[in-house]
C-alpha positions as CSV (number, residue, x, y, z in Angstrom):
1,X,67.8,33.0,118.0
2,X,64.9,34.8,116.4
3,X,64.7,32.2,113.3
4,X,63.7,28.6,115.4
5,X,61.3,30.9,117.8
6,X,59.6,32.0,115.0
7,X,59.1,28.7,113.8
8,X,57.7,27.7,117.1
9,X,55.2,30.1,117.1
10,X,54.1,29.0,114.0
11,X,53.7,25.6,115.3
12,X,51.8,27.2,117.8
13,X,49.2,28.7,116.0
14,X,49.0,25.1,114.0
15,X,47.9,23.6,117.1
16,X,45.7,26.1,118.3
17,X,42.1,24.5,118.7
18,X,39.2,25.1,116.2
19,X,37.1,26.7,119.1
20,X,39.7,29.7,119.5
21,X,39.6,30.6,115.5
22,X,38.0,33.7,114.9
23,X,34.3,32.6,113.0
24,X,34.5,34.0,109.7
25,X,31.3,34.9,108.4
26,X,29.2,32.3,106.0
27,X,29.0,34.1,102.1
28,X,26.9,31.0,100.4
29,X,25.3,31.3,97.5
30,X,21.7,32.6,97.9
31,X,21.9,36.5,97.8
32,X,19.2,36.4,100.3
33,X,21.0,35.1,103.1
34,X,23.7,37.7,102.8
35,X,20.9,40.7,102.4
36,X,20.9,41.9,99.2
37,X,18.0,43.5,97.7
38,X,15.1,42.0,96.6
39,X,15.6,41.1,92.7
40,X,11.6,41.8,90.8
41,X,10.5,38.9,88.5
42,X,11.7,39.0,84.9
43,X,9.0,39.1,82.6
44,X,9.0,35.6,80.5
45,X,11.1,33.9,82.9
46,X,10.4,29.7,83.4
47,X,8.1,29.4,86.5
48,X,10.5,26.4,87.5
49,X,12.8,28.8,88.5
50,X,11.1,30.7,90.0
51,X,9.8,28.0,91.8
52,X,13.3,27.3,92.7
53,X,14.1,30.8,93.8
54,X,10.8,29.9,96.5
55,X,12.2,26.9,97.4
56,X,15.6,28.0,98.1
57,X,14.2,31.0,100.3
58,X,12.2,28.7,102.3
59,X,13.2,28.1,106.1
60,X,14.2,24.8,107.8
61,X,10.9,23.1,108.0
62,X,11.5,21.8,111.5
63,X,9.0,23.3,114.0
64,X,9.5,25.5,116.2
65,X,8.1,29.1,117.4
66,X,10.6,30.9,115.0
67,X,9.4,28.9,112.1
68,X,5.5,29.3,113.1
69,X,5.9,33.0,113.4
70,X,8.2,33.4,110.0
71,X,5.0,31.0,108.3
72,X,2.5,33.5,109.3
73,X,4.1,36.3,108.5
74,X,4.2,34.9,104.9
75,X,0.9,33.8,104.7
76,X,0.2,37.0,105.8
77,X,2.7,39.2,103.6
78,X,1.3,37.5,100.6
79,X,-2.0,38.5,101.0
80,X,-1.1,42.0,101.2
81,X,1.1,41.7,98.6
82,X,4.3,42.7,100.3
83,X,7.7,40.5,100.8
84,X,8.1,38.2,103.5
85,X,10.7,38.5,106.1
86,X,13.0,36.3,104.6
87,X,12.8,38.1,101.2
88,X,10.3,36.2,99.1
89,X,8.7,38.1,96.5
90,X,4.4,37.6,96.2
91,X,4.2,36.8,92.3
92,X,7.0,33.6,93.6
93,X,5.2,32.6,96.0
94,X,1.6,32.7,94.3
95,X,3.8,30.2,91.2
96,X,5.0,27.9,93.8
97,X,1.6,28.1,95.5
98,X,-0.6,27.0,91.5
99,X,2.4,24.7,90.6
100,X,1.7,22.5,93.6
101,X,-1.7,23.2,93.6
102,X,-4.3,20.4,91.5
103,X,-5.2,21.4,87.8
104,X,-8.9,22.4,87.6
105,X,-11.1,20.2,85.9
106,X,-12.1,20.3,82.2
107,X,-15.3,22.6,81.8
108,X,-18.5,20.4,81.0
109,X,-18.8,22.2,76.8
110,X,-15.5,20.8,75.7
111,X,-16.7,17.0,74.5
112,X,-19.8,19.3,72.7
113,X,-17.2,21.6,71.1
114,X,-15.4,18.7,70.0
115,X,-18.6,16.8,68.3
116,X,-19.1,20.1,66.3
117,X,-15.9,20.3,65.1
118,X,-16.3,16.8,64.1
119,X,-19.2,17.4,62.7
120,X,-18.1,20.4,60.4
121,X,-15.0,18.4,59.5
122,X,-17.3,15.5,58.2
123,X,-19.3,18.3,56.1
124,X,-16.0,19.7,54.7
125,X,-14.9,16.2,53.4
126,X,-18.3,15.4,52.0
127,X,-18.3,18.9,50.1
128,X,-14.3,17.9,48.7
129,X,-15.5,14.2,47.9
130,X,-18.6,15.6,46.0
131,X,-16.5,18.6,43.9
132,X,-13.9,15.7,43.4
133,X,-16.8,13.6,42.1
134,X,-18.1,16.3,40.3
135,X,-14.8,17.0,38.6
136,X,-13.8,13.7,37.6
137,X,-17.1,13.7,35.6
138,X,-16.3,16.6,33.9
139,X,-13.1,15.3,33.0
140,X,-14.5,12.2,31.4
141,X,-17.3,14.9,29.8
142,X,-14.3,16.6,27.9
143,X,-12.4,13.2,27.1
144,X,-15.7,12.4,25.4
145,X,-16.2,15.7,23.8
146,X,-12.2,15.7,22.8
147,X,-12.3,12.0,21.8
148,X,-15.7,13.2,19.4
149,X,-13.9,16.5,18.0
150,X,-10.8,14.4,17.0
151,X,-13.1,11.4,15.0
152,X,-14.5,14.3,13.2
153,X,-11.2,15.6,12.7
154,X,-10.4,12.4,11.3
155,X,-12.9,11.9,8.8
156,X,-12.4,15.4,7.8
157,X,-8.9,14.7,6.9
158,X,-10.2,10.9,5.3
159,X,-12.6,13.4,3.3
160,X,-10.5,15.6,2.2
161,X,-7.9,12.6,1.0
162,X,-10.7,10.8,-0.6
163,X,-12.5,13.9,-1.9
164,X,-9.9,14.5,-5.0
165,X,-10.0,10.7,-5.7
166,X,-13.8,10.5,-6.2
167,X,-13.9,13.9,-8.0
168,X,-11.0,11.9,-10.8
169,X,-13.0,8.8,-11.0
170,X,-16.7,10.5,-11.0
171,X,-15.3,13.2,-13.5
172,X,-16.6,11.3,-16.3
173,X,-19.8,10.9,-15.3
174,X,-20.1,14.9,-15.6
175,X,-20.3,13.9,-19.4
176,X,-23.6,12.1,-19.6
177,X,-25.0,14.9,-21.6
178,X,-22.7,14.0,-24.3
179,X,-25.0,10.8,-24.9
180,X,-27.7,12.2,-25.5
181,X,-26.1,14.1,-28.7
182,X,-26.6,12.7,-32.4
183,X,-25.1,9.9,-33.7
184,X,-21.7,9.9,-35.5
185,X,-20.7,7.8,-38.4
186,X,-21.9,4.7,-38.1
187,X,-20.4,1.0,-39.6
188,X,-22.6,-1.4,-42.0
189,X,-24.0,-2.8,-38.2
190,X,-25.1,0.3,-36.8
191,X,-22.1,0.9,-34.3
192,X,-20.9,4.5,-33.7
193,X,-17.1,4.7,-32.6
194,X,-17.9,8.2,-31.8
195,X,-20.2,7.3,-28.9
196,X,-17.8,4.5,-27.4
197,X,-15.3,7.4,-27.5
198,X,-17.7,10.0,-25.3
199,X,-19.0,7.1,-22.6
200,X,-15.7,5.7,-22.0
201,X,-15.1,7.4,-18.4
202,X,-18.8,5.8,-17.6
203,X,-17.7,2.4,-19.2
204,X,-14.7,2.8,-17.4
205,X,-16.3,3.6,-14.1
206,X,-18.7,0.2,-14.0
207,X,-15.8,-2.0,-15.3
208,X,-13.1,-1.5,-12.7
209,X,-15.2,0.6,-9.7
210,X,-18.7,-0.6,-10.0
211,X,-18.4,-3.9,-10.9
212,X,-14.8,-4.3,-10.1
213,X,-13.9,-7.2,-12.8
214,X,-12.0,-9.8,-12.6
215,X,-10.4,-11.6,-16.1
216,X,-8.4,-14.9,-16.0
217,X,-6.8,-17.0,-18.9
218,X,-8.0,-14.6,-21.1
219,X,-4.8,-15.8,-23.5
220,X,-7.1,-18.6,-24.6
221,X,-8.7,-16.4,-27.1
222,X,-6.3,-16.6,-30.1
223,X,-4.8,-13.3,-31.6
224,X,-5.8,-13.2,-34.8
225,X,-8.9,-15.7,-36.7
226,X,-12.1,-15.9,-36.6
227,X,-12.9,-16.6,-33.1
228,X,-16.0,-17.9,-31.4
229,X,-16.7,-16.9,-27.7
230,X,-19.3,-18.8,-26.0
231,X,-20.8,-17.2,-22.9
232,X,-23.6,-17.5,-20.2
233,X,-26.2,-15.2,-20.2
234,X,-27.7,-13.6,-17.1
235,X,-29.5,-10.5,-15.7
236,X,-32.7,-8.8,-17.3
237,X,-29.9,-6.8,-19.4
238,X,-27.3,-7.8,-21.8
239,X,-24.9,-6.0,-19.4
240,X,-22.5,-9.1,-19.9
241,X,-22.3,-8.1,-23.4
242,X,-20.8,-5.1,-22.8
243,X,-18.8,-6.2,-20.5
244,X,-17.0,-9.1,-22.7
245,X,-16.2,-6.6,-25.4
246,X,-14.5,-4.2,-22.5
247,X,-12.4,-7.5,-21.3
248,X,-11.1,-8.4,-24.9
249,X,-10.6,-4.4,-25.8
250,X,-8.9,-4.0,-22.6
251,X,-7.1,-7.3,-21.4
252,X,-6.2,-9.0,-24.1
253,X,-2.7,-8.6,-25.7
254,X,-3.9,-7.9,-29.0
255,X,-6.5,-5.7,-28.3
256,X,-8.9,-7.6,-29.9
257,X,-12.1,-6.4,-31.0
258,X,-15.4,-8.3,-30.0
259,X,-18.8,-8.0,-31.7
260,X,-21.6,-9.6,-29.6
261,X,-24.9,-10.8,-31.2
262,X,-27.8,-10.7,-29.6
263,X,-31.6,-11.5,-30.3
264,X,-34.0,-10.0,-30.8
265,X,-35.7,-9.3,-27.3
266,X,-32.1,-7.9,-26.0
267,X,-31.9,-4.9,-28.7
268,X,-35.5,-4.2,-28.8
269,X,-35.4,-3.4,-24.8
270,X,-36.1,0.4,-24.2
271,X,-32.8,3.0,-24.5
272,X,-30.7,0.2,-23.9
273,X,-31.3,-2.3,-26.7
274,X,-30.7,0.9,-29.3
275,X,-27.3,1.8,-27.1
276,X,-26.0,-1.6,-26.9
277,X,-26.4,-1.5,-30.7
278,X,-24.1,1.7,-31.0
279,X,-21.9,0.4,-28.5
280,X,-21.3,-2.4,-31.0
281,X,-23.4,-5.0,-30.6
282,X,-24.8,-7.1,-33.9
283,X,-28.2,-8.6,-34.5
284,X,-27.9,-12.7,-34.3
285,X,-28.5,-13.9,-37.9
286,X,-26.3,-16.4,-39.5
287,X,-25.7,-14.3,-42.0
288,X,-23.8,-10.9,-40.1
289,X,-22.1,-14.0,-38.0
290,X,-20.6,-15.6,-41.4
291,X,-19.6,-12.0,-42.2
292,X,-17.9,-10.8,-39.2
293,X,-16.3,-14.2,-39.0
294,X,-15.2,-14.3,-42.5
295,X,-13.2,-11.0,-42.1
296,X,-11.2,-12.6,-38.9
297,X,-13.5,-10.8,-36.4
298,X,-14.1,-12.5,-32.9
299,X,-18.0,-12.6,-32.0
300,X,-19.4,-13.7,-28.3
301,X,-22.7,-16.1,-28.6
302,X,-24.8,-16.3,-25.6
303,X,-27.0,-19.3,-26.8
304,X,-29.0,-19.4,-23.8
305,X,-30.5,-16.3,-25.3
306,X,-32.8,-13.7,-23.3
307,X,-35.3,-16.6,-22.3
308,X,-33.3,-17.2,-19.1
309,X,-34.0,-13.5,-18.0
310,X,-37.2,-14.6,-16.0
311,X,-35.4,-17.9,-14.5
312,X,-35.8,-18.4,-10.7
313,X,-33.6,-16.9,-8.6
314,X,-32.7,-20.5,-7.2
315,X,-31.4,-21.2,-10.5
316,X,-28.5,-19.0,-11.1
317,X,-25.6,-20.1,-13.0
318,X,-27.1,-23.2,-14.4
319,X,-26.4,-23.9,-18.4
320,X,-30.0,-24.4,-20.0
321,X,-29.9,-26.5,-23.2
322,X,-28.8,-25.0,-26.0
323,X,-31.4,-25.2,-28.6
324,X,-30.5,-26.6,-32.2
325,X,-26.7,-25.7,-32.1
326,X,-27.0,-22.9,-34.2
327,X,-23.7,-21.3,-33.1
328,X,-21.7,-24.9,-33.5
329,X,-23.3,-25.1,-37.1
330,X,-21.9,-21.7,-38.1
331,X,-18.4,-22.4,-35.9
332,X,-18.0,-25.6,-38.6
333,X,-19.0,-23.8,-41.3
334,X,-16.8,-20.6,-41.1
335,X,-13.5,-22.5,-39.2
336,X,-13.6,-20.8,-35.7
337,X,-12.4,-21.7,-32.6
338,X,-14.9,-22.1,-30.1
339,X,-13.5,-20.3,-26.5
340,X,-16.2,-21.3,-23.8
341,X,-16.0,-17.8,-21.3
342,X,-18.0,-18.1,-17.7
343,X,-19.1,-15.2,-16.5
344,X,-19.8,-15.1,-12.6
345,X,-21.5,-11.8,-11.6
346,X,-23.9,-10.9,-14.2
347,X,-26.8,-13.2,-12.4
348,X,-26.3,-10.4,-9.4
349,X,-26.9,-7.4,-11.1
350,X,-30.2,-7.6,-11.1
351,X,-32.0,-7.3,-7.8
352,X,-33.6,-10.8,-6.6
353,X,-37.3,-9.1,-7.0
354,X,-37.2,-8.8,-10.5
355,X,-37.3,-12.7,-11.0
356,X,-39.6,-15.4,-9.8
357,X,-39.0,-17.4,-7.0
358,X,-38.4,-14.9,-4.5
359,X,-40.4,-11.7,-3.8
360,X,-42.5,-11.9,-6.9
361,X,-44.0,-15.2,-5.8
362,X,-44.5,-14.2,-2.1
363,X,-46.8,-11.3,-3.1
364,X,-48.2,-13.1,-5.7
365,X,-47.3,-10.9,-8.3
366,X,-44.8,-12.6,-11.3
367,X,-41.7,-10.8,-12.1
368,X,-42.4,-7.8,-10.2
369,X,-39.2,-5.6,-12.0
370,X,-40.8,-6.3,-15.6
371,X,-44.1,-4.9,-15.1
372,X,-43.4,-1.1,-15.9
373,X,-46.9,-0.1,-14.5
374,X,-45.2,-1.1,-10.8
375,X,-43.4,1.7,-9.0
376,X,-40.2,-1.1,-8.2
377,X,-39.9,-1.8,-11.9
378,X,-37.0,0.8,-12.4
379,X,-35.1,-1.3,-9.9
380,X,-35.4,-4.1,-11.5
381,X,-33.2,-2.9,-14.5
382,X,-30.5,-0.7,-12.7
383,X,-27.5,-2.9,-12.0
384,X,-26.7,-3.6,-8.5
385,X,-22.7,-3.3,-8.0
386,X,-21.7,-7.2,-7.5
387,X,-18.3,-8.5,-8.1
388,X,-17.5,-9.7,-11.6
389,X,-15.3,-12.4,-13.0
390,X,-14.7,-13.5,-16.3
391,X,-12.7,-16.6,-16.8
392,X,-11.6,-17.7,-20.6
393,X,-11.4,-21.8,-21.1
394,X,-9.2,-23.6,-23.7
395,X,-10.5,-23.4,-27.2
396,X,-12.2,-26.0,-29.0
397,X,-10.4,-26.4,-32.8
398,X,-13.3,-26.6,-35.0
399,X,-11.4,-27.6,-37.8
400,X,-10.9,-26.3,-41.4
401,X,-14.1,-24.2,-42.7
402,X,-16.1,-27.0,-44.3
403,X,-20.0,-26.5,-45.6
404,X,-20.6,-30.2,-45.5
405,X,-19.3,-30.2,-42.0
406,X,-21.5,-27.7,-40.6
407,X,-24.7,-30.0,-42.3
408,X,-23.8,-32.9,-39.9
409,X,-26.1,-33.1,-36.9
410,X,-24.1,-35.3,-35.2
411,X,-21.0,-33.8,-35.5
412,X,-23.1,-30.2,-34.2
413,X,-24.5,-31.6,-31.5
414,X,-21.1,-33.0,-30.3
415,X,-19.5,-29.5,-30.9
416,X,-22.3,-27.8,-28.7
417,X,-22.8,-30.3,-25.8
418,X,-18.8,-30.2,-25.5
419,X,-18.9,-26.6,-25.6
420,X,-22.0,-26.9,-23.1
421,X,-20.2,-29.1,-20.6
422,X,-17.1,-27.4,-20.4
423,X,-18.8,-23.5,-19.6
424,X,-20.9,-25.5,-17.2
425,X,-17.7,-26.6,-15.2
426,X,-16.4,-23.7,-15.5
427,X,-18.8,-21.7,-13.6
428,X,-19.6,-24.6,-10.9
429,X,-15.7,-23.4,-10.2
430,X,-15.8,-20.3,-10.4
431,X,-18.8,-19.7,-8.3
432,X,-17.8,-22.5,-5.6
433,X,-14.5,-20.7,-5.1
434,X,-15.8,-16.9,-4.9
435,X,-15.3,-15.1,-1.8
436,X,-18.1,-12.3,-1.7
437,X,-20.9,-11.8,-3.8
438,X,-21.0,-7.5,-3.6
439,X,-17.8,-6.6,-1.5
């Protein structure tokens, strides 16, 4: 049967030995060993590969004649730049041959080259650390120049708020011409209402900016009476005058109207003695006292009189006797009250040269500011702008008027050294408690 024969010949062939097979020819992988054409080297291509390619074209290294001869032939082929007879390409061989081969050492400038690079690295961060020096400092040159421009900025704008406030209170001092015209009508004692009128904005400016003052229980002082004020004295001017009549015009809830009398000395002084007397001061005679007093007008007394003017300057604010008791004497006689008033400021008006005991005795020259042949003397008499404070104590009854009364030493000389004592404690007070003598 053709079917199991066929079979057996296929057995057959199953069996047949290895050694009787038809060789089949080896195909590989490496187109060089099957003879195809030599590939040239792509430009770019990773000399580890090509190194490869050498590698893999490279005969069994055992030795024998075969290998010796192929060996020179490459040698020689790749001197001449042609392929070798198993297909190797030059340019491979000449990567394969500087791949193995040692790198070259490092040429003997390179450590110098280096150093001058250093060295022009240094220089560049010297130059950056001077211009950033450099820079900083003129930063802090235009914080200073800003911080300059806006402090003048400032007081510009402190100017130009204070500017209208000055011009308001220094507006009335632009009428110190109107002094100097004729008097007005004047009263029985010489006062002219007109002038108090005109040099109010000055009289305002010294009482409450120049001198700044200061007036306490000034509600002791009755409303209506004849009224007594007894006052210290100080200064080379009766500037305290003036001021008292100011306090009583302006702080007192009646208004009320106060006449001081001063001697002699005090109105005969140049310009000022013949002002003070239009301003409304009154000659010190018992008789313009009993009439001013009689028609319910308050007076101020300064029974230390102008003879303290020339006191040491060590002796400020100390009560000197008061003579006689002159003003106690007319007090019983026409039935005022006596109001003791301590005035703390008026000893600082004048400048400590113009008295003895200080610069006058040093340069051996007695009260410098009085002598009107000295170049100082006009600064002795123009006030200097201390800190005033007037301070009202309670009022001493002096009874009903009585003639017989005012005739009784002893009952004078108890009204005046009460009247002392009390102004006396009330300026040890008042000075022991101020703050600031100018500010």
């Amino acid at each position: 049967m053709a079917a199991p024969k066929t079979g057996k010949k296929r057995a057959a062939k199953k069996r047949r030995p290895a050694a009787a097979r038809a060789p089949r020819p080896a195909l590989g992988n490496d187109p060089f060993e099957r003879g195809a054409a030599v590939r040239p080297a792509v430009a770019g291509a990773a000399p580890d590969r090509a190194a490869r390619l050498g590698e893999v074209s490279t005969p069994n290294p055992t030795p024998n004649p075969t290998s010796t001869s192929t060996a020179t032939s490459t040698a020689t082929s790749t001197a001449t730049g042609s392929p070798t007879a198993s297909g190797t390409s030059a340019p491979v061989a000449a990567t394969t041959a500087a791949r193995r081969a040692p790198a070259p050492a490092a040429p003997h400038g390179v450590g110098a080259a280096v150093e001058a690079v250093r060295e022009r690295l240094d220089a560049v961060e010297q130059r950056l650390e001077s211009a950033a020096g450099g820079a900083a400092e003129r930063l802090r040159d235009l914080a200073r120049q800003e911080a300059a421009g806006q402090l003048a900025r400032d007081l510009g704008q402190a100017l130009a708020g204070l500017l209208p406030a000055l011009r308001e209170r220094l507006a009335g001092l632009a009428q110190l011409r109107s002094l100097l015209s004729g008097p007005g009508e004047l009263d029985f004692f010489g006062m002219d209402r007109e002038l108090a009128a005109r040099a109010a904005p000055v009289l305002d400016f010294l009482y409450g900016t120049w001198w700044r003052v200061e007036v306490r229980q000034i509600e002791h002082v009755p409303s209506e009476g004849p009224v007594m004020v007894v006052a210290n004295h100080g200064g080379a001017l009766a500037w305290d005058a003036l001021v008292l009549r100011m306090a009583l015009a302006r702080e007192h809830p009646a208004r009320r109207d106060l006449r001081p009398l001063l001697d002699d000395p005090a109105l005969k002084a140049p310009i000022f003695g013949s002002a003070s007397t239009r301003l409304g001061a009154v000659p010190a005679t018992p008789e313009n006292a009993l009439r001013l007093l009689g028609a319910g007008t308050a007076v101020a007394v300064f029974p230390e009189g102008s003879r303290n003017a020339g006191r040491p300057w060590t002796q400020r604010y100390r009560v000197e006797r008061f003579g006689r008791g002159g003003f106690a004497r007319i007090a019983l006689r026409a039935g005022a009250a006596v109001v003791p008033c301590a005035i703390v400021g008026s000893e600082e008006t004048s400048a400590p040269f113009a008295r003895p005991g200080w610069l006058a005795e040093r340069l051996g020259i007695p009260f410098l500011g009085s002598s009107a042949s000295l170049p100082l003397a006009p600064l002795g008499v123009l006030p200097l702008p201390s800190r005033w404070s007037l301070r009202f104590g309670e009022p001493i009854p002096a009874g009903a008027a009585d003639a017989a009364a005012s005739e009784d030493q002893a009952q004078v000389l108890a009204l005046t050294e009460r009247t002392r004592a009390s102004l006396q404690q009330l300026l040890d007070e008042d000075v022991a408690a101020r703050r600031s003598v100018y500010l």
